[in-house]
GULUM-827994 format. One record per atom (N, C-alpha, C): atom name; x, y, z; residue in one letter. Coordinates in Angstrom, 3 decimals. Layout:
REM residues N
> CA	X	Y	Z	a
...
END
This chain:
REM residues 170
> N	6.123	-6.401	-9.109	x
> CA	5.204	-5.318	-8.822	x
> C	5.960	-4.225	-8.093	x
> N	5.873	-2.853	-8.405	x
> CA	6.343	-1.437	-7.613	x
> C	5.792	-1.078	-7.191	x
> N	5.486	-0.629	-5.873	x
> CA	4.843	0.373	-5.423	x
> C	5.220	1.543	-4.821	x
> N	4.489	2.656	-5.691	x
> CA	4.941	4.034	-5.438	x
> C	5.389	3.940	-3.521	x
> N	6.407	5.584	-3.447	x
> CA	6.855	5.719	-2.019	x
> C	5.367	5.860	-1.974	x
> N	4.484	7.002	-2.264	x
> CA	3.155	7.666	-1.693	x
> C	2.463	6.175	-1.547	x
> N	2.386	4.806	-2.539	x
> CA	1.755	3.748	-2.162	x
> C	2.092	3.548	-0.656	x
> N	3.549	3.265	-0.774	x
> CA	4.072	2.849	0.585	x
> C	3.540	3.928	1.883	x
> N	3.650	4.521	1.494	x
> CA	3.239	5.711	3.159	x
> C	1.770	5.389	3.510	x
> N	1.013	5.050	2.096	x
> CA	-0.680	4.651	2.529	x
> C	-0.414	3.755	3.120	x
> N	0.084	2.554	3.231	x
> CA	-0.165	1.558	3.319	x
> C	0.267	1.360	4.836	x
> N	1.548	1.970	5.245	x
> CA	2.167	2.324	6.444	x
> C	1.003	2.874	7.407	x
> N	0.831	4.157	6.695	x
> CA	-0.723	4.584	8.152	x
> C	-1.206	3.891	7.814	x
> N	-2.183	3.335	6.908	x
> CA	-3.440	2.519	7.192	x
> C	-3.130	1.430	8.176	x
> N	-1.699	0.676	8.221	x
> CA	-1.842	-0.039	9.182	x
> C	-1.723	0.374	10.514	x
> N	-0.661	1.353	10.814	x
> CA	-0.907	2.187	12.204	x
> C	-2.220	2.482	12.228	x
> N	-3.072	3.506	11.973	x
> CA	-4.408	2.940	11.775	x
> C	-5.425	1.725	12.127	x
> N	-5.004	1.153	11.400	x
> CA	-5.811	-0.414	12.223	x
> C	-5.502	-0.974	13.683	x
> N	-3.556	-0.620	13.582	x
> CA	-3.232	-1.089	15.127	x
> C	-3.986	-0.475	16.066	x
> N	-4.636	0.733	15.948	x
> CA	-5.089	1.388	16.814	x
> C	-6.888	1.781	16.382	x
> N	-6.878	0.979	15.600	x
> CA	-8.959	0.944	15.295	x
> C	-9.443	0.831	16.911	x
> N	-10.704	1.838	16.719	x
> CA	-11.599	1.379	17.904	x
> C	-10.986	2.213	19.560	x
> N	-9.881	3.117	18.614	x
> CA	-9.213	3.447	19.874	x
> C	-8.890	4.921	20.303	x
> N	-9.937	5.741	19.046	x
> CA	-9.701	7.451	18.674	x
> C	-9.020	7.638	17.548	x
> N	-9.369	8.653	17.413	x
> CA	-8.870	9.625	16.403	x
> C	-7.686	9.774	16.586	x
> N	-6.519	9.434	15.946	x
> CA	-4.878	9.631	15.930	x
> C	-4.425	10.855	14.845	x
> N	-3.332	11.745	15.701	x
> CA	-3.416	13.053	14.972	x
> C	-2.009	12.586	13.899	x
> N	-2.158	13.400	12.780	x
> CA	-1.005	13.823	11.812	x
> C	0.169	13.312	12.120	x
> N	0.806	13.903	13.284	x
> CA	2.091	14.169	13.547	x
> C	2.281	12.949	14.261	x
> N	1.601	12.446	15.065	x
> CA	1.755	11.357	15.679	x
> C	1.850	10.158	15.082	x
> N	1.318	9.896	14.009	x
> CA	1.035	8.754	12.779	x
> C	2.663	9.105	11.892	x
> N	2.949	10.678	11.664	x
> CA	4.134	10.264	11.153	x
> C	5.663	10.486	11.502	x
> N	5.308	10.628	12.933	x
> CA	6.490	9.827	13.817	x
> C	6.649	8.763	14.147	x
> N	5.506	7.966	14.335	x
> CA	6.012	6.417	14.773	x
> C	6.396	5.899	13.935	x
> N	5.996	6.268	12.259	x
> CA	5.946	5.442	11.616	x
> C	7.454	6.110	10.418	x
> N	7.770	7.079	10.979	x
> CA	8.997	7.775	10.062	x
> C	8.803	8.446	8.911	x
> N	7.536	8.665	8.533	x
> CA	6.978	9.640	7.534	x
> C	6.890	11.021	7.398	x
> N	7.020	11.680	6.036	x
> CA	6.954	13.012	5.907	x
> C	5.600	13.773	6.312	x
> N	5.436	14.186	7.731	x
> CA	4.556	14.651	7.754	x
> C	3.203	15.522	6.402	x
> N	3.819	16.308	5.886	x
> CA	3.298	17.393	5.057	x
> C	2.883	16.265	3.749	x
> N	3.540	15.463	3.303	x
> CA	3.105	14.835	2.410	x
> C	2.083	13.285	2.947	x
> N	2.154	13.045	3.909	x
> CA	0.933	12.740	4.431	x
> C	-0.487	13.240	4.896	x
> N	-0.291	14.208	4.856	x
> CA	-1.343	15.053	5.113	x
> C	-2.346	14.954	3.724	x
> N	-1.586	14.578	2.734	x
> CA	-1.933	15.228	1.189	x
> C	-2.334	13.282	1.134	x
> N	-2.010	12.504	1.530	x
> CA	-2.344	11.230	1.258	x
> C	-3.618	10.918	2.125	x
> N	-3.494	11.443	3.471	x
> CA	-4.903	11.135	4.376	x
> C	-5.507	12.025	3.492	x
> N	-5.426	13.123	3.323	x
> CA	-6.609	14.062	2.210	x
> C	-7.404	12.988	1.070	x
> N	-6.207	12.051	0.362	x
> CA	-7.089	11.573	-0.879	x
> C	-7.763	10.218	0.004	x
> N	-7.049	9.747	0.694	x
> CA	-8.089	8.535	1.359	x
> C	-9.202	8.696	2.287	x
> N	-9.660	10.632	2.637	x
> CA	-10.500	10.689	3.259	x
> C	-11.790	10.774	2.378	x
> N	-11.273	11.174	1.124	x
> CA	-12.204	11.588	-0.168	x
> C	-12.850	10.464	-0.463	x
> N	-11.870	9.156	-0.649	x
> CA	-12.179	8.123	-1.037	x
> C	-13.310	7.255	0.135	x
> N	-13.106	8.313	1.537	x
> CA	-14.145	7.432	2.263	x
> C	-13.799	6.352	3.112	x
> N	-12.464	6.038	2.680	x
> CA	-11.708	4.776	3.714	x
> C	-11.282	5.173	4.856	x
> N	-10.863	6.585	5.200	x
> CA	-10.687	7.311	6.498	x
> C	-11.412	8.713	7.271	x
> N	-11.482	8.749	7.753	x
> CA	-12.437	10.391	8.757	x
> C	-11.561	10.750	9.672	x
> N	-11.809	12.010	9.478	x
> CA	-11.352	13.085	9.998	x
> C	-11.888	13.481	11.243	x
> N	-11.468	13.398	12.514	x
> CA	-12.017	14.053	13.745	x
> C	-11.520	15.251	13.919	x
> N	-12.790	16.450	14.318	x
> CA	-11.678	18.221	14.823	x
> C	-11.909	17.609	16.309	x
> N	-11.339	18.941	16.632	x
> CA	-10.898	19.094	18.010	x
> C	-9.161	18.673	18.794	x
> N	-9.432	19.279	19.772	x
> CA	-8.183	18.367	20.702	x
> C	-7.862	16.862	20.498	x
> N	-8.921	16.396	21.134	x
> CA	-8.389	14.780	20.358	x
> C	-8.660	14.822	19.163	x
> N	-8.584	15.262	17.947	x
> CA	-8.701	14.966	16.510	x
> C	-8.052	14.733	15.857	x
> N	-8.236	14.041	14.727	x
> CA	-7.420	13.145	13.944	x
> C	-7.966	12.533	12.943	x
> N	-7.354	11.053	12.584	x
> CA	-7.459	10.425	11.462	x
> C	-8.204	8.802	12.241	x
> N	-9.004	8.426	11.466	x
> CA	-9.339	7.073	12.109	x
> C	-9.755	6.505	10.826	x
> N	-10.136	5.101	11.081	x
> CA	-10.387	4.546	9.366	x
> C	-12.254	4.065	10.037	x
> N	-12.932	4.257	8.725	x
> CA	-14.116	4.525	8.409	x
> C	-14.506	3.516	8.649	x
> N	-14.395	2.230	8.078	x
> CA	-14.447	1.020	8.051	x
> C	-13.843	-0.359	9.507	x
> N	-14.229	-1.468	9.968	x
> CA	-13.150	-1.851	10.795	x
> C	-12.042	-2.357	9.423	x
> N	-11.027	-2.813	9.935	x
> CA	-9.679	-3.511	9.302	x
> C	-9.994	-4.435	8.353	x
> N	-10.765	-5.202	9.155	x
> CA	-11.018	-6.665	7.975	x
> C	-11.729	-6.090	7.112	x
> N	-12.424	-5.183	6.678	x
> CA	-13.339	-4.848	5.507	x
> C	-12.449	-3.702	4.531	x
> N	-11.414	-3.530	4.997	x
> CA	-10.366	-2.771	4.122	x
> C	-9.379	-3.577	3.283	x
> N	-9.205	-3.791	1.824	x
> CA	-8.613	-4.681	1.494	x
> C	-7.046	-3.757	0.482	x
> N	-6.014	-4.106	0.742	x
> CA	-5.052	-3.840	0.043	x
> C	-5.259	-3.229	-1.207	x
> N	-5.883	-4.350	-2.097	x
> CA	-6.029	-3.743	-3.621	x
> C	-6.792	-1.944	-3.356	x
> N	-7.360	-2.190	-2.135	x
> CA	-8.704	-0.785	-2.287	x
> C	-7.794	0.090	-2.274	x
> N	-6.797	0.442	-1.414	x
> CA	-6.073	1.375	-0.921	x
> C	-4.296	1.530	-2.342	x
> N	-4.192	0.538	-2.773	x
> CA	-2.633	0.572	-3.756	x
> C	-3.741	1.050	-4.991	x
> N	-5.085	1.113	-5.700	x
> CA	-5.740	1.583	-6.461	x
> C	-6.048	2.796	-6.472	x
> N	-6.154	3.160	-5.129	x
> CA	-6.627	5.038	-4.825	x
> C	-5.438	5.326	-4.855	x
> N	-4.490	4.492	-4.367	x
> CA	-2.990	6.083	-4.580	x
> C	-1.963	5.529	-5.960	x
> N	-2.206	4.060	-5.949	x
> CA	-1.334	4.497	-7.615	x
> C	-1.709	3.664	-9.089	x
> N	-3.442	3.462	-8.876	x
> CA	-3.967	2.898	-9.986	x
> C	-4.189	1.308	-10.111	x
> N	-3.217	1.030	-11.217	x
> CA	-3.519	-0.305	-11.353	x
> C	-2.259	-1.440	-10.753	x
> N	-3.122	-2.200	-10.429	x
> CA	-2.157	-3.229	-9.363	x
> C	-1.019	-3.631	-9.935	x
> N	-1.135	-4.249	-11.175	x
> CA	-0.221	-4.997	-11.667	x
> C	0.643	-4.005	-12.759	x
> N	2.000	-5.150	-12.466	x
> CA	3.556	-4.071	-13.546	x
> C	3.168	-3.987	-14.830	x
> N	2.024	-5.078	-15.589	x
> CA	1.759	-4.997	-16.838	x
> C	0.158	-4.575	-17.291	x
> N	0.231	-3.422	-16.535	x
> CA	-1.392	-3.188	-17.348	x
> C	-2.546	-3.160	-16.540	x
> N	-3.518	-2.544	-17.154	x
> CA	-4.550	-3.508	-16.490	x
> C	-5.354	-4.729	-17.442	x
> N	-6.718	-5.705	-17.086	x
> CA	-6.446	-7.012	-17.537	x
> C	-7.083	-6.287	-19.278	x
> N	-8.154	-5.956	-19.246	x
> CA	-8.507	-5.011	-20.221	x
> C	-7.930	-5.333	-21.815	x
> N	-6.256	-4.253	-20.895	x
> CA	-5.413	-3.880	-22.184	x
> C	-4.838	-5.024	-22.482	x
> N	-4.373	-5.985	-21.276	x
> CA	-3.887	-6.816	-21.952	x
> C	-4.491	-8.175	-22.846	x
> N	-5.675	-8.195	-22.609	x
> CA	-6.599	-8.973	-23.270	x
> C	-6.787	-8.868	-24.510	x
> N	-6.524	-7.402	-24.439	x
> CA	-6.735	-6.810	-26.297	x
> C	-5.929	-7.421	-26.780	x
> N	-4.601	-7.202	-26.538	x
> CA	-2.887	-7.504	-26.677	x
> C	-3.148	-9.252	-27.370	x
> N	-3.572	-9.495	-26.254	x
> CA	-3.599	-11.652	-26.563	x
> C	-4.586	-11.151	-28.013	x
> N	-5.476	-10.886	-28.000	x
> CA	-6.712	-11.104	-28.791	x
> C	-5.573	-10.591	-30.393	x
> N	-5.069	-9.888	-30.501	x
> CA	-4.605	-9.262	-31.708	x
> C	-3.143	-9.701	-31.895	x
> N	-2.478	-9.733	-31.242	x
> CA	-1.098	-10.230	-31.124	x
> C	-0.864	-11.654	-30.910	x
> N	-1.482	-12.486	-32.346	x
> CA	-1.171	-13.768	-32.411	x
> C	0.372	-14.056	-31.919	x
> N	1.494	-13.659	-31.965	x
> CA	3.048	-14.178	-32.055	x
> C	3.150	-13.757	-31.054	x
> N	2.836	-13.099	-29.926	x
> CA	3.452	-12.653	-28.852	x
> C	2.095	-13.311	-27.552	x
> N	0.955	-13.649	-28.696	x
> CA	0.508	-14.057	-27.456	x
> C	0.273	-14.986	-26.338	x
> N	0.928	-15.877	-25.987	x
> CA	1.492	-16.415	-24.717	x
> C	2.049	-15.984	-23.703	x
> N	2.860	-14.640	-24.597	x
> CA	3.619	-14.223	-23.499	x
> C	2.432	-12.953	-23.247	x
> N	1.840	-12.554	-23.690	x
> CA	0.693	-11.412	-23.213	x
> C	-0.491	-12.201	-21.970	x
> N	-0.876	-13.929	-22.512	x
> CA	-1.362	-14.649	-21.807	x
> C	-0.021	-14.885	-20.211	x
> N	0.937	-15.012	-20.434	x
> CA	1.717	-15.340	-18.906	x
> C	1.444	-13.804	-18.254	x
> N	1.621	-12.755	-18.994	x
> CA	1.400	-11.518	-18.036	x
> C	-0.134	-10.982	-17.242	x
> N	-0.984	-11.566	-18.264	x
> CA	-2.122	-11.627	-17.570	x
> C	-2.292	-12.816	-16.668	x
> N	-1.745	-13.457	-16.558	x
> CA	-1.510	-14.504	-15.218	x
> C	-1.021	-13.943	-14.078	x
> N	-0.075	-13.563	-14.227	x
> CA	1.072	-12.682	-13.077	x
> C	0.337	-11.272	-12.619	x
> N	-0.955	-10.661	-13.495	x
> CA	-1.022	-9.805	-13.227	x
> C	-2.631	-9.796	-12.289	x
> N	-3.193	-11.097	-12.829	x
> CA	-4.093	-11.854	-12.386	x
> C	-4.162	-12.448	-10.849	x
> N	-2.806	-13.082	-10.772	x
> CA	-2.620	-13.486	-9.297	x
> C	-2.090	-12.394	-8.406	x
> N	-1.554	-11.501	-8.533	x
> CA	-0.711	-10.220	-7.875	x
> C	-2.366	-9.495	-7.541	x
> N	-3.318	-9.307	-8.161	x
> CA	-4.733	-8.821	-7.746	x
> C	-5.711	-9.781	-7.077	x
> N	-5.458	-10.549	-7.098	x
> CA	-5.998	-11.998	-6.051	x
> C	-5.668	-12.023	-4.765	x
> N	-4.131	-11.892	-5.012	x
> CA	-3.615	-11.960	-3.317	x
> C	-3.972	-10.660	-2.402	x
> N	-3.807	-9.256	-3.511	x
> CA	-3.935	-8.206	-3.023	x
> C	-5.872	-7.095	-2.320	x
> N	-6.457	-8.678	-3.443	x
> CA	-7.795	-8.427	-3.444	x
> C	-8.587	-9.001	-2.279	x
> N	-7.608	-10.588	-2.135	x
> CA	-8.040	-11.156	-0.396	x
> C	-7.104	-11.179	0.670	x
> N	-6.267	-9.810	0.866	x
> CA	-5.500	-9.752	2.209	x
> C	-6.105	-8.429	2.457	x
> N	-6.610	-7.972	3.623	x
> CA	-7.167	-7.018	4.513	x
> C	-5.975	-6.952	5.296	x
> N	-6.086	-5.601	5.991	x
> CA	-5.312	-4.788	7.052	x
> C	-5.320	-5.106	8.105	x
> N	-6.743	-5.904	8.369	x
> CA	-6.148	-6.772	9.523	x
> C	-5.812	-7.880	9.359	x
> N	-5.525	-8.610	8.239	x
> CA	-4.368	-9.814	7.871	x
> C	-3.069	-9.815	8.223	x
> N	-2.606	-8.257	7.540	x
> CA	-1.336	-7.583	7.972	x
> C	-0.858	-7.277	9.458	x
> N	-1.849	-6.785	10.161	x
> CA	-1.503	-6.236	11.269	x
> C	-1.275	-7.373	12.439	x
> N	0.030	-7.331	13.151	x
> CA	-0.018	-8.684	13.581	x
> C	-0.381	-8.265	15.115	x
> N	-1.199	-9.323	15.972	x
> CA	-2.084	-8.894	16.956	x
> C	-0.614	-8.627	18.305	x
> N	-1.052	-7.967	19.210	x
> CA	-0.412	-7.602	20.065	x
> C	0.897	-6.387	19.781	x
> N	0.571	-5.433	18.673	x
> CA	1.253	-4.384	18.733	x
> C	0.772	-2.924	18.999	x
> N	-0.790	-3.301	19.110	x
> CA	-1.347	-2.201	19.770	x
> C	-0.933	-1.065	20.283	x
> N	-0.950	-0.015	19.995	x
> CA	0.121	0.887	20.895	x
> C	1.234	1.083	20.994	x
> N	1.683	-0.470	20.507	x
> CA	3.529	-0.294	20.513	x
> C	4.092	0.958	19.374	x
> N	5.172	1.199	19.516	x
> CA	5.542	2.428	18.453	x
> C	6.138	1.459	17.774	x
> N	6.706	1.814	16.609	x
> CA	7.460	1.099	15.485	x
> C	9.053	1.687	15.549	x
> N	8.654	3.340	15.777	x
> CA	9.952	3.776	15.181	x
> C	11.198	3.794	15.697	x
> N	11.739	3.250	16.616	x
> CA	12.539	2.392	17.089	x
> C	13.217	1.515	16.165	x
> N	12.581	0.770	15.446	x
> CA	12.494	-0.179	14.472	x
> C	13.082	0.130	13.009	x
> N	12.555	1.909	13.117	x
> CA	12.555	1.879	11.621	x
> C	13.340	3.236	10.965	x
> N	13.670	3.456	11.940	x
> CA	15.425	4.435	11.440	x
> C	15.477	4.623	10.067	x
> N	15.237	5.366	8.910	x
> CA	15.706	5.181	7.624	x
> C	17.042	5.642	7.836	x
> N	17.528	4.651	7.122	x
> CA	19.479	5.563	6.940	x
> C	19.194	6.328	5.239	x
> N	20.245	7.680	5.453	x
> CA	20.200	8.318	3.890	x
> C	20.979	7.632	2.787	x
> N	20.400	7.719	1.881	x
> CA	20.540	6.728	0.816	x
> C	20.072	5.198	0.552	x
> N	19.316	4.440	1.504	x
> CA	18.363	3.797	1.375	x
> C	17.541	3.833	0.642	x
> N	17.535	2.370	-0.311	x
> CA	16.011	3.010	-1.224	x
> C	14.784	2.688	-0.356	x
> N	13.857	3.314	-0.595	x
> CA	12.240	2.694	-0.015	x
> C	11.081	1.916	-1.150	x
> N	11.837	1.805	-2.138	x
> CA	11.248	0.752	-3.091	x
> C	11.043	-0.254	-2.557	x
> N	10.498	-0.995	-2.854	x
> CA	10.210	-2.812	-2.264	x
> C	11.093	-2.985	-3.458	x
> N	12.308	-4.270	-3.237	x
> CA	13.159	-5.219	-3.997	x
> C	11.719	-6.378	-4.663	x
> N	11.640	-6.672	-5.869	x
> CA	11.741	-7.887	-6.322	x
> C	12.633	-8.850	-6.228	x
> N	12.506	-9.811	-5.670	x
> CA	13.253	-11.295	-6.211	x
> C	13.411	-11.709	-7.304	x
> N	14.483	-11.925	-7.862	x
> CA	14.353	-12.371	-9.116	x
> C	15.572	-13.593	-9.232	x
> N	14.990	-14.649	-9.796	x
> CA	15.860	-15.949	-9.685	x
> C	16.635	-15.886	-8.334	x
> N	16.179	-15.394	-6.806	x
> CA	16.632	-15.784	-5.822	x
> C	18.200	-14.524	-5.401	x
> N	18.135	-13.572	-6.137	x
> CA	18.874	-12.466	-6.489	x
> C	18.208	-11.128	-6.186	x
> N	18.518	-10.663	-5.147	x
> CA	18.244	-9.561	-4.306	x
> C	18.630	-8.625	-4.838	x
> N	19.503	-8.120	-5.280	x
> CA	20.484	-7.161	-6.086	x
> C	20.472	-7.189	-7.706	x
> N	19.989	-8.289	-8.336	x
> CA	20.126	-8.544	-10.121	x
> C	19.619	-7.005	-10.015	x
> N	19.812	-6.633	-11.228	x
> CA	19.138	-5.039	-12.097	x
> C	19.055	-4.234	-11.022	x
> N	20.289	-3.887	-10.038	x
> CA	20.781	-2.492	-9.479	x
> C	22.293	-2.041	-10.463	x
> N	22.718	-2.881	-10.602	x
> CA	24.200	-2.403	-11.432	x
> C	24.260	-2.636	-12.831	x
> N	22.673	-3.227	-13.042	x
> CA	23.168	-3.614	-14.548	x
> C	22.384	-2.572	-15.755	x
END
């Protein structure tokens, strides 16, 4: 499974976000310093998740971003669906159902991808933000932690046969 950088940056505030549910409105700039984000293009990501209703907007001096919902009622799949569609690398289940249904010779292997694509929306469908968020970082900053060096990718690696690196050089 890939998830877009813009996936990744949702997913980043929403959990700063949760670390700090129940605790004000947290502004822009502050959400993307701790967390090492492009301000300006976060702005454009809290925009689509405020649309979507999963976050609010406070004006004023203290104003900011807070999430709509508490943590536990926010679930992963909700948030990797609003910013980059469908969960899984092969499809959604839909298309690939068609695929099995018509594609006698290939279909096992259309049946293993709707498995993989089946469980990757299971896990993502029952882990909430406050699953993720591990208790006692409240407040703490991250970015200390999280230095990007240039030329770093920000992709998430797949594992593959226990091979961290397979399909970068090949």
């Amino acid at each position: 499974m890939k998830i877009s950088q813009k996936g990744l940056y949702a997913l980043q505030a929403m959990m700063m976000l949760a670390r700090h549910h129940n605790q004000g409105a947290i502004r822009i700039r502050d959400i993307a310093y701790e967390e090492g984000l492009p301000e300006k293009f976060l702005e454009l990501i809290l925009l689509e998740l405020k649309n979507a209703r999963i976050v609010e907007s406070v004006r004023g001096a203290k104003g900011g971003y807070q999430l709509r919902r508490p943590p536990s009622d926010i679930r992963l799949s909700e948030i990797i669906r609003l910013i980059d569609g469908a969960l899984a690398p092969f499809g959604d289940a839909e298309q690939l159902r068609t695929l099995i249904d018509r594609d006698a010779d290939h279909r096992a292997l259309y049946q293993v991808f709707l498995e993989v694509r089946n469980a990757a929306a299971r896990i993502l469908e029952n882990t909430t933000l406050a699953d993720i968020v591990a208790p006692g970082l409240e407040g703490k900053s991250k970015r200390q932690h999280k230095k990007k060096r240039n030329g770093e990718s920000s992709v998430l690696p797949m594992v593959v046969h226990g091979n961290l690196n397979r399909g970068k050089d090949e």
